[in-house]
Structure formats: structure tokens, C-alpha cells
N, C-alpha and C positions, 0 to 999 in steps of 0.2 A: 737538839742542835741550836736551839735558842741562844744569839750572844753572839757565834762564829760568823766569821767572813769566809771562813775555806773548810772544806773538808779534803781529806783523802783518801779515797776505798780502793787501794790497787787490790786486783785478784778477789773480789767480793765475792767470791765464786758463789756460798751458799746464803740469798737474801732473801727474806720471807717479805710475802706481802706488804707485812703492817711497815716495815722498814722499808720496803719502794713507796711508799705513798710519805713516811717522812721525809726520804731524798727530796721527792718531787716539791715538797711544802718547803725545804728548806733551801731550793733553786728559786723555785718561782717567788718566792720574798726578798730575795736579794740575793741569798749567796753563790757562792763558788763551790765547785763541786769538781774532783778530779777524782774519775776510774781508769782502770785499763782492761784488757785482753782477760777472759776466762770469767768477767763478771758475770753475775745475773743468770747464772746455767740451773741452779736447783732449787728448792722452797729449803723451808726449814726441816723438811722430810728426808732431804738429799734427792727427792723426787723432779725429773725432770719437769719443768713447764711445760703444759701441754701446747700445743700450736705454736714453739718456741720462743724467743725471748717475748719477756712481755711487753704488753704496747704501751704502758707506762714509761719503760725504759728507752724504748724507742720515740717518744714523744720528747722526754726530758734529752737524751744528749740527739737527738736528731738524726741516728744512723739502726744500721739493723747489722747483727754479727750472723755471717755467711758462713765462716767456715775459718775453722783455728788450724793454722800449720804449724806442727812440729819438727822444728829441725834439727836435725841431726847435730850432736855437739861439734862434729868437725866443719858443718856448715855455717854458712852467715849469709845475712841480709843488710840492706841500709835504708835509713830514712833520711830524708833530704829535707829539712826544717828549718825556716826562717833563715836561707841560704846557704847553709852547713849540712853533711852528710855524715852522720852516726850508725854506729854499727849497731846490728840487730841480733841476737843471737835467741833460739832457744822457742819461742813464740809468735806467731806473726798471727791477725787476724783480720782476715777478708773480710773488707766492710762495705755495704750497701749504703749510701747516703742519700737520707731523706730530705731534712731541712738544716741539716748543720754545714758549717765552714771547714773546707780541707786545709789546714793548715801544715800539712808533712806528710810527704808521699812514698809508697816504696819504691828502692831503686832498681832491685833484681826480682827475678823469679815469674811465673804467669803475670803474678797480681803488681808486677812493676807499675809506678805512675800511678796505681790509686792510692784512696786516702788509708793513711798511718797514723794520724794523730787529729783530731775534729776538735771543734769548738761549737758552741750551739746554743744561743740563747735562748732560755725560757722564763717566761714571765719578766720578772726583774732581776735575774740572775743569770747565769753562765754556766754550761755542763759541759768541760773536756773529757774525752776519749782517748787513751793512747792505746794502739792497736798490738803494738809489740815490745820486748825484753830489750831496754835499751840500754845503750852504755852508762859510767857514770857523767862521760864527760855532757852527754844531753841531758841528767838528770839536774844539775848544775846550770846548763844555760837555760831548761825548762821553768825549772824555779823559781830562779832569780826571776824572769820576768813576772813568774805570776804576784812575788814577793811584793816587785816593785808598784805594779798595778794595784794591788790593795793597801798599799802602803802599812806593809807587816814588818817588826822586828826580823830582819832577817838571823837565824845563825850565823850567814857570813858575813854580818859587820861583826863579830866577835869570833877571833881566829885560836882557833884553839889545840892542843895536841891530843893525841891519842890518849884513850882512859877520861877524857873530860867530856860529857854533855851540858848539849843546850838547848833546853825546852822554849817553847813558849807557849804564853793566852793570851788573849785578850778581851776587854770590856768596852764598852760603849768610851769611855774616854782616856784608857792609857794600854800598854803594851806590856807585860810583863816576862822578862826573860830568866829561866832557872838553869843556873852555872853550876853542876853537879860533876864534883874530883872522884870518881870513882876509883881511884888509885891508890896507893897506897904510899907514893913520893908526892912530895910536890908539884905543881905545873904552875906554868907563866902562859896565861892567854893575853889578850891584846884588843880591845874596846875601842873599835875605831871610831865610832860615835857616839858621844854624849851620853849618860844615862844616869838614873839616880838608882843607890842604896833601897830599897825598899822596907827596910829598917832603920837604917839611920838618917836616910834622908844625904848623904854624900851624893857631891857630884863626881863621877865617878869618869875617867877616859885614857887611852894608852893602856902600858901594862899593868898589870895584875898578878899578885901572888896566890894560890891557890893551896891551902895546905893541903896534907890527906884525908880524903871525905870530906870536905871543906864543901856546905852549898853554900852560893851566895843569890839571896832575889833579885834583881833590879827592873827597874821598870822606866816609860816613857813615854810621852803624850800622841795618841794617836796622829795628833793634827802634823800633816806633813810642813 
């Protein structure tokens, strides 16, 4: 994990040992670290943890998982997040809080009013927890925030149509973004901010022509 600002393990269901003691070394050095609901349940055996989740984990994001509700496809729940309320569907998890931050709570069911989504600092880094199946429209305002705090290349400053992806890395001094047509027409995305060629060194912004299977690199200085 060397290099990263973020990680993301949604549903990490099966993590062996040697991979929770990387998490933890790549929290407490700096980074960012996003799970959710149904992590951290088995080893690499599919063997349950004995004496349940492990205390590594519960040390890193600061909470302990209680108990996973499954709900019924006809059902729903909601989280109420940085003053917006998101639907829930599908997984909900009862969480125990030790030393992290409630940042979104549920709105219905027994486990109304507790936490849904945690924050928890460790060492020099940050461990989120989201506790349940949320919509896309939270996974959009989730992001974006975290995006902006690390000051990462977002995908959504480059707006793009369906059939195109947008990766990204980065290194200690630039941001590299990979604009991959997996279509087989043309697309027109849109580069709302700045960026160079990473080939040819263009400054590159606005629209863009993408032919079929067309990649393009670009990249950008981490410094905000």
C-alpha cells in the first residue's frame, strides 16, 4: 500500500491476518482507509474469527459489529449524514462504538439514532466504517468529500458518458488520471479542470474527442 492516500475494501468479507496488520500499518502512517458492513467476518480459511471480530480491527476503525440486518428487498432503512437522509436497502450493521466518531446515524428500525457510518482516527491516519447498502446518491456526496480532503483527482471533475472510464493514481508529486472508451462509437467527455497530456505534454481542458478504445493518460500536480 506504499504511495496511497486511500484505500477502499467495501464488503472485505474474507481478510486473513497478514492483510489486517497491513491495513493497520497503512492507517496509522498516514492513510485513508474506507470499509463497510460484512467486513472482517472470516480468515483466509473462510473460518470464522474466533472470539469475533478481531481487536486489530476494532482498534483501527474504533467500533465493534454487533449484529448484520438483512432486509427484506421490499424493506428500507435511512441514514441521516452530514444533514441529508439516504436510503438504506439490503444490509444494515449494528455497531458498538468504542473510540471513533458517529458521523450518520439510522433513521428507522430498533437500532434508529445509532451509528451508521464512523470515522476514527488512528495513528496518523483515518479508518471510515459505513455500516450499511447505501444509495448512489450518498455514494456521490460520500466521496466527493473524501476526494476533496485528500485533494485527489476526482473522476467527477471529468464528466463523462456511459462506456468511458476513469481511473486514477497517484505518487508523491502528481495525480494521474486514465480515460479509457471502452465503446466502440466515439464519446465527448468534458475536463473541467486543467490537466496535461502525459504524453505529449498538452494542456489539455473542456471537451474532448474520444475515439473507439481510445486511452488517453493525463496527469496533475498534487499541490492544491
Amino acid at each position: 500500500f506504499d504511495g496511497y492516500k486511500l484505500l477502499i475494501v467495501p464488503m472485505l468479507y474474507l481478510v486473513s491476518q497478514e492483510t489486517i496488520e497491513r491495513l493497520n500499518r497503512f492507517v496509522a502512517q498516514g492513510g485513508t482507509l474506507i470499509s463497510t458492513y460484512l467486513t472482517g467476518l472470516v480468515d483466509e480459511s473462510d473460518l470464522t474469527y474466533f472470539g469475533g471480530w478481531p481487536s486489530e480491527l476494532t482498534t483501527m476503525f474504533g467500533i465493534e459489529p454487533v449484529e448484520n440486518d438483512t432486509l427484506y428487498p421490499t424493506d428500507q432503512n435511512g441514514v441521516k449524514f452530514r444533514d441529508k437522509t439516504y436510503e438504506l436497502k439490503d444490509y444494515a450493521t449494528v455497531l458498538k462504538v468504542v473510540t471513533a466518531e458517529t458521523v450518520g446515524v439510522y433513521t428507522e428500525d430498533f437500532y434508529a439514532d445509532t451509528a451508521a457510518v464512523t470515522r476514527n482516527n488512528h495513528g496518523e491516519g483515518v479508518a471510515w466504517y459505513i455500516g450499511g447498502r447505501l444509495e448512489e446518491r450518498f455514494q456521490n456526496d460520500f466521496y466527493a468529500e473524501i476526494i476533496s480532503s485528500l485533494n485527489l483527482l476526482s473522476p467527477r471533475q471529468i464528466e463523462h458518458p456511459e462506456g468511458v472510464s476513469v481511473q486514477v493514481r497517484i505518487d508523491a508529486s502528481f495525480i494521474y488520471g486514465f480515460i479509457m472508451n471502452f465503446s466502440e462509437e466515439r464519446k465527448t467527455i468534458e475536463l473541467k479542470k486543467p490537466v496535461e497530456d502525459y504524453l505529449t505534454g498538452e494542456r489539455l481542458i473542456g471537451t474532448m474527442l474520444l475515439q473507439p478504445y481510445e486511452v488517453r493518460i493525463v496527469k496533475c500536480s498534487t499541490e492544491k
